[in-house]
MDTraj code that builds the backbone (N, CA, C; nanometers):
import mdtraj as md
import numpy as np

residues = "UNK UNK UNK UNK UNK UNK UNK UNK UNK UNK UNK UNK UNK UNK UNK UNK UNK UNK UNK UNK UNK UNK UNK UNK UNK UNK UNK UNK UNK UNK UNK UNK UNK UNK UNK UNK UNK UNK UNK UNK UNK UNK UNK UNK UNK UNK UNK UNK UNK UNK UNK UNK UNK UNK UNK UNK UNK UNK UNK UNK UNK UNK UNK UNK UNK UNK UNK UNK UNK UNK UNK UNK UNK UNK UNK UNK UNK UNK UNK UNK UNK UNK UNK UNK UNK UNK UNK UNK UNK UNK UNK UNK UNK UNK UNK UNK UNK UNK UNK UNK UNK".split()
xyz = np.array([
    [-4.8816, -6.5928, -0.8251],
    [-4.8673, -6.4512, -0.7946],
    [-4.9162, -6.4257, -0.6521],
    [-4.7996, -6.3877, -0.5679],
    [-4.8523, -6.3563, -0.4227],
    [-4.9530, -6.2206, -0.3816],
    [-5.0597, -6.2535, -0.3155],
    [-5.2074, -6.2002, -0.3197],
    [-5.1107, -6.0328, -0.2141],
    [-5.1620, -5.9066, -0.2616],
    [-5.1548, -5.7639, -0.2065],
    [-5.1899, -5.7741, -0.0546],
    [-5.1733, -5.7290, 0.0256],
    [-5.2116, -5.6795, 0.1817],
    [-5.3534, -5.6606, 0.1937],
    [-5.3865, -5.5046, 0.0713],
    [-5.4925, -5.4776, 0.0201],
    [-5.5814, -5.5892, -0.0265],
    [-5.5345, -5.6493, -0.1037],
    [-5.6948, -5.7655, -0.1222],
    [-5.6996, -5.8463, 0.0097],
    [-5.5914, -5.8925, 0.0623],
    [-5.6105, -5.9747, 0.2050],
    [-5.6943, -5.9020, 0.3226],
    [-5.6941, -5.7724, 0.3116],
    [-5.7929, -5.6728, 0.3980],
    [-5.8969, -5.6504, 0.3440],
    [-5.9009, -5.6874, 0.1957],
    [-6.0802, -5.6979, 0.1683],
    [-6.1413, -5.8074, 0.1805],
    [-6.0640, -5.8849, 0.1523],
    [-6.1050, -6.0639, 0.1986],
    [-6.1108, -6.1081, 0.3318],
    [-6.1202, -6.0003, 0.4460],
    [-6.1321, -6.0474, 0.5750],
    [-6.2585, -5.9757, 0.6109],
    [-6.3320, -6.1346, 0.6219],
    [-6.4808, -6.1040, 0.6660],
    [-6.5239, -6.0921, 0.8046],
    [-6.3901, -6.1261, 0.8462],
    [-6.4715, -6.1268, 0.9969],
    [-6.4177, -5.9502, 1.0868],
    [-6.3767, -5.9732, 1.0610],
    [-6.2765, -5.7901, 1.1519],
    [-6.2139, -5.7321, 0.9899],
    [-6.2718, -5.6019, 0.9913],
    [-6.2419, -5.5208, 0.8803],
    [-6.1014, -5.4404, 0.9675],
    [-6.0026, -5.4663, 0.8417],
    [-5.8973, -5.3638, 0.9025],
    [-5.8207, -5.2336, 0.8217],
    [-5.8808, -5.1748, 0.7992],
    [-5.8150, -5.0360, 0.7961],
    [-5.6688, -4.9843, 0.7472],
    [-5.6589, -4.9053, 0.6801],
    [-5.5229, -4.8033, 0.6667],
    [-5.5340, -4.7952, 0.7936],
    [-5.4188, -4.7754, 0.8751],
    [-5.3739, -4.6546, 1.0304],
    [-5.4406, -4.7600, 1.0993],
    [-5.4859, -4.8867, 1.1167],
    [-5.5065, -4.9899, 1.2399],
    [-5.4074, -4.9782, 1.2861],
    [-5.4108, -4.9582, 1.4441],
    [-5.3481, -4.9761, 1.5027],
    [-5.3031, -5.0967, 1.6674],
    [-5.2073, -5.1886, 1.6478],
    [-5.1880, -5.2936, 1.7318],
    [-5.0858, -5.2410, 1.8259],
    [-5.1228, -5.1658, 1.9046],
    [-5.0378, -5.1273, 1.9860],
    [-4.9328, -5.0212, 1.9387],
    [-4.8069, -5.0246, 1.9111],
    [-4.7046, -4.9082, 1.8217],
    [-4.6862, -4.9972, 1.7198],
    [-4.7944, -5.0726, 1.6668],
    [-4.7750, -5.1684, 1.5263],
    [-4.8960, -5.0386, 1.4519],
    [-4.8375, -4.9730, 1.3397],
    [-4.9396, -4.8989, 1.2409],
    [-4.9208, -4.9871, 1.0961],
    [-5.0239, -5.0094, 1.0159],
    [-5.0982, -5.0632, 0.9245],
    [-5.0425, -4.9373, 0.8059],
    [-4.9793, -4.9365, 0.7269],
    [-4.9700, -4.9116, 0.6186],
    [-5.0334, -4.9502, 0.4623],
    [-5.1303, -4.8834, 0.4618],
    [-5.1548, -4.9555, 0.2953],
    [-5.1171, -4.8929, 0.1856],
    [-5.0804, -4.7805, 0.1954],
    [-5.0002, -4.7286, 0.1399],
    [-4.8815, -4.7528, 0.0506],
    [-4.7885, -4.8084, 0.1150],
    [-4.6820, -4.8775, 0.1325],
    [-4.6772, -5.0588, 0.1426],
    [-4.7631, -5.1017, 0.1538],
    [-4.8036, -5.2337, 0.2196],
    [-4.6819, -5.2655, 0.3293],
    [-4.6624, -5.2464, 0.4508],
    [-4.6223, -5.2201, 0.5403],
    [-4.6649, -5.2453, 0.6554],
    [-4.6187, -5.3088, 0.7907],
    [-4.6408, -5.2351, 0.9410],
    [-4.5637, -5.2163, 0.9493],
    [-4.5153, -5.0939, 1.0630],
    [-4.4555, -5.0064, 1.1310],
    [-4.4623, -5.0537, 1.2536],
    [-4.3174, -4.9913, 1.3402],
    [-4.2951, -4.9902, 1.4767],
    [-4.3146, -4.8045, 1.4900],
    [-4.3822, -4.7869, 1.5610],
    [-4.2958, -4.6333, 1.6423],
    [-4.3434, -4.6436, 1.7230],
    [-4.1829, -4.6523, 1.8357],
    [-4.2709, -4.6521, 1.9477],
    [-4.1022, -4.6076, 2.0242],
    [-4.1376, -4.5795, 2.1441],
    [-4.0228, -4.5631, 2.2538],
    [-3.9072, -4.6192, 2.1685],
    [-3.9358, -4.7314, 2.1870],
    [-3.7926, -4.8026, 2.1220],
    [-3.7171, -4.7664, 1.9990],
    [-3.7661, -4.6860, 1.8860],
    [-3.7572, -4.6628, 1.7887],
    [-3.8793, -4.7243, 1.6722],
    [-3.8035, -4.6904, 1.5427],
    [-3.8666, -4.7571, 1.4601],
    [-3.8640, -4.8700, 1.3896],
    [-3.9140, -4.9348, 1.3291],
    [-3.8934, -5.0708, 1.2399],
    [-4.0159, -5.1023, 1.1606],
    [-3.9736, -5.1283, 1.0170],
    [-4.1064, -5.2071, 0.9467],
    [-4.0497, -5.3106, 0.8617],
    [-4.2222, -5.4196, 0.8890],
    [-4.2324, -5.5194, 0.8051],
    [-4.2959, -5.4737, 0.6695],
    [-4.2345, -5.5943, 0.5639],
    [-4.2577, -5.5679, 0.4200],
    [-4.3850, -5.6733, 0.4165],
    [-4.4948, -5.6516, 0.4420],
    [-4.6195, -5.7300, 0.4562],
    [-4.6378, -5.8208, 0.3011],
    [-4.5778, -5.7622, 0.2141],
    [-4.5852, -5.7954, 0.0689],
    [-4.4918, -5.9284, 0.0588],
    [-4.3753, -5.9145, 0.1251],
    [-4.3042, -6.0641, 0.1630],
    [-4.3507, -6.1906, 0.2268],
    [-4.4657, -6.1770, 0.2736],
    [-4.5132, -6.2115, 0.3464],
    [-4.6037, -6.3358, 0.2376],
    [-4.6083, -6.4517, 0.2033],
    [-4.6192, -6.5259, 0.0890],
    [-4.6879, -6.6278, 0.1621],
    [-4.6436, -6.6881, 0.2382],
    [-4.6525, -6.8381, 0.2990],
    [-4.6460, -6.8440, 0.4799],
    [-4.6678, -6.9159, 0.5015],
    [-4.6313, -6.9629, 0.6775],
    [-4.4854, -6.9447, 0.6978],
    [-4.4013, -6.9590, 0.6232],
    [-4.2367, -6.9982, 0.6070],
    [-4.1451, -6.8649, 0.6672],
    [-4.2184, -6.7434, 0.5669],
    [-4.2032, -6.5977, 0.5607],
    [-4.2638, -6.5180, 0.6659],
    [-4.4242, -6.5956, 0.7464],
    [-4.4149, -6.5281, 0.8518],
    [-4.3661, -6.5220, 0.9211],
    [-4.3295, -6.6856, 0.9774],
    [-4.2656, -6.6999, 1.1071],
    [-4.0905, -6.6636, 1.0677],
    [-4.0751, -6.6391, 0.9748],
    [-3.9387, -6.5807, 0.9968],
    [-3.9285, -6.4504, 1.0643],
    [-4.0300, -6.3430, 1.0022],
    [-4.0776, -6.2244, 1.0823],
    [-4.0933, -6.2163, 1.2170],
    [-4.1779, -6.2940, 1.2315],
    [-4.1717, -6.2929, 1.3863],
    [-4.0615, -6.3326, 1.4637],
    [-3.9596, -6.4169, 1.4107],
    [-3.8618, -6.4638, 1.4845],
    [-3.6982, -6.3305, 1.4269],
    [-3.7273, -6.2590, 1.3486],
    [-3.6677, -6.1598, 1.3123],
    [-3.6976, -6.0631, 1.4053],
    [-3.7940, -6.0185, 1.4619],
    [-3.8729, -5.9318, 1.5668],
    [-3.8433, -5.9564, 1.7164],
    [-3.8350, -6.1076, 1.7346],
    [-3.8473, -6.1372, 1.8208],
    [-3.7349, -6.1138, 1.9248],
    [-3.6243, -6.0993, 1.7842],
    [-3.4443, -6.1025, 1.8514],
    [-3.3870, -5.9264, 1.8355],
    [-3.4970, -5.8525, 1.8088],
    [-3.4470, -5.7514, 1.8620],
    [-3.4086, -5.7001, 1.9837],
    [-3.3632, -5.6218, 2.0286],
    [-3.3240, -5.6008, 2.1788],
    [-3.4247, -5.5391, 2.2162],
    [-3.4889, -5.4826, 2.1967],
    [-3.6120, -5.3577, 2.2301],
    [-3.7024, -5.4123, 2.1919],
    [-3.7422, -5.5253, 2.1855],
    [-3.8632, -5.6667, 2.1617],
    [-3.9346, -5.6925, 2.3463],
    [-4.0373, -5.6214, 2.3752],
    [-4.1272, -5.6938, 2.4894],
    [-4.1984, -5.7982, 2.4555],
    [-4.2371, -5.8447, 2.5594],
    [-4.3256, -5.9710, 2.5157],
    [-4.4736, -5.9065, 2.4799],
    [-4.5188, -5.7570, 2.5630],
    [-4.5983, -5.6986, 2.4607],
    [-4.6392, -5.6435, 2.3128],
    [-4.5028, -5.6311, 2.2692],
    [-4.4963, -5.5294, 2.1551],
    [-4.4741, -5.7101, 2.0683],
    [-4.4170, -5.8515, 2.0732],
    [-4.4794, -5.9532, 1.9994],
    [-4.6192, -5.9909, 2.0378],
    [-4.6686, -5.9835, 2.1337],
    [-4.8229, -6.0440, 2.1161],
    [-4.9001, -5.9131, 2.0753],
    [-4.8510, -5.8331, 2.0240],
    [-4.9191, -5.6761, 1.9358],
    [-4.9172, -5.7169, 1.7878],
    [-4.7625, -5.7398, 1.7756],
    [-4.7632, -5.8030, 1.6603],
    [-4.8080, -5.9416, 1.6015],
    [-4.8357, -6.0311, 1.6325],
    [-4.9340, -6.1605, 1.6247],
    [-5.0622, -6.1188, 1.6440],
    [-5.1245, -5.9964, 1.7447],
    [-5.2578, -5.9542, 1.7142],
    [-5.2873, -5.9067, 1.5382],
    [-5.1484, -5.8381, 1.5153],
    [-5.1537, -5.7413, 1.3995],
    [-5.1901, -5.8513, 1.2526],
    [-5.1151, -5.9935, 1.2787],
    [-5.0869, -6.0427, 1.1868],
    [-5.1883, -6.1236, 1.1288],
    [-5.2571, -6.1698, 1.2831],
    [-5.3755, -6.2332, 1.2945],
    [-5.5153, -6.1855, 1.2327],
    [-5.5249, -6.0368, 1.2352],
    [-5.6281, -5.9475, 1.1908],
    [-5.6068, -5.9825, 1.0516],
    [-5.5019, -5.9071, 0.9717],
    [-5.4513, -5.8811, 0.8631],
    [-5.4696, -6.0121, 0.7929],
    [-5.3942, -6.0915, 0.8148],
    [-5.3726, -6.2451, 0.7301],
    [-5.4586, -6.3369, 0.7622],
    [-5.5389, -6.3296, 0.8864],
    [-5.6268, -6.4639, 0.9503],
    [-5.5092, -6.5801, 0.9163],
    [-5.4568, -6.6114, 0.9240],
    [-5.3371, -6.7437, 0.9378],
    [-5.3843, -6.8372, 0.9205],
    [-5.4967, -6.9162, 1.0047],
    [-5.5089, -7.0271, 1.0328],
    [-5.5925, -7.0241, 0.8980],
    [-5.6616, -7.0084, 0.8276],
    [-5.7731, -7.0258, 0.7019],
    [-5.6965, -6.9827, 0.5990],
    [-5.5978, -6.9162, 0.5822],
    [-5.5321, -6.8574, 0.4692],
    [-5.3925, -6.8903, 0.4594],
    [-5.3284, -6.8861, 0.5275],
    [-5.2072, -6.9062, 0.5678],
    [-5.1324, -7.0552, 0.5491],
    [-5.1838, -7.1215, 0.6431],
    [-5.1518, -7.2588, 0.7221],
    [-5.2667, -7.2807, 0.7351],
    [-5.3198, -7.4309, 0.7022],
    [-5.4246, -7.4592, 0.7985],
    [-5.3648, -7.6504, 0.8166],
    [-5.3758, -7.6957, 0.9292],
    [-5.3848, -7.8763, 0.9517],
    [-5.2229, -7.8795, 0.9485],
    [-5.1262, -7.7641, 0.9633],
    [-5.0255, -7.8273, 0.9367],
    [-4.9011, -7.7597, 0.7893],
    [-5.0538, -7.7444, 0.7233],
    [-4.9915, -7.7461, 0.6123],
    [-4.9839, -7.6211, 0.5760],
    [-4.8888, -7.5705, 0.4963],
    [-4.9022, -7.4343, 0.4261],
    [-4.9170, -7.3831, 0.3176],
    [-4.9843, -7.2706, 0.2929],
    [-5.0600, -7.2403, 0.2113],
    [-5.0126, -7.1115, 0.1624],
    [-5.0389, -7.1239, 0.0274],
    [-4.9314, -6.9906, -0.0521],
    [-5.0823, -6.9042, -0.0341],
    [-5.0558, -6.7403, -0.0016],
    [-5.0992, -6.6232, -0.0280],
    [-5.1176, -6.5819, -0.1670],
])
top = md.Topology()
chain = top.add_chain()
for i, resn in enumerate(residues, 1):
    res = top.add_residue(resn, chain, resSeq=i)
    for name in ("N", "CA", "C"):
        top.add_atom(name, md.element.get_by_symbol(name[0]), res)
traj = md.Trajectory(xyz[None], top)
């Protein structure tokens, strides 16, 4: 059973993150389990709940990445965002390998 947004934000001991964190025009939904785009460019959100494995992130990011209205700021906002939220390297992936949520 893939672990909530919500417990992954209580299980992060090192940086507490919040409903409404905000990574730039990346907003934190817990609500919804969600981030959001609003920004100039328009809008867009990730389904953070899809989000299972290493496999599913980096598809996200490479889904993000090929938008047209994609800066190289608004992805290293989002890898800040993801980084907070999921810690990756300890939860995620670690040595290589990947690791179910």
């Amino acid at each position: 059973m893939p672990i909530s947004t919500i417990d992954l934000v209580s299980m992060n001991d090192t940086r507490p993150v919040a409903d409404g964190s905000r990574w730039g025009d990346w907003i934190l939904r817990s609500d919804n389990q969600t981030l959001e785009f609003i920004g100039e460019a328009g809008w867009y959100e990730i389904d953070l709940e899809d989000i299972t494995d290493s496999a599913r992130m980096l598809d996200w990011i490479f889904q993000v990445q090929h938008k047209p209205w994609v800066t190289d700021a608004i992805m290293g906002d989002l890898l800040r965002a993801f980084h907070d939220i999921f810690h990756p390297r300890a939860k995620v992936f670690s040595g290589g390998l990947s690791l179910h949520v």
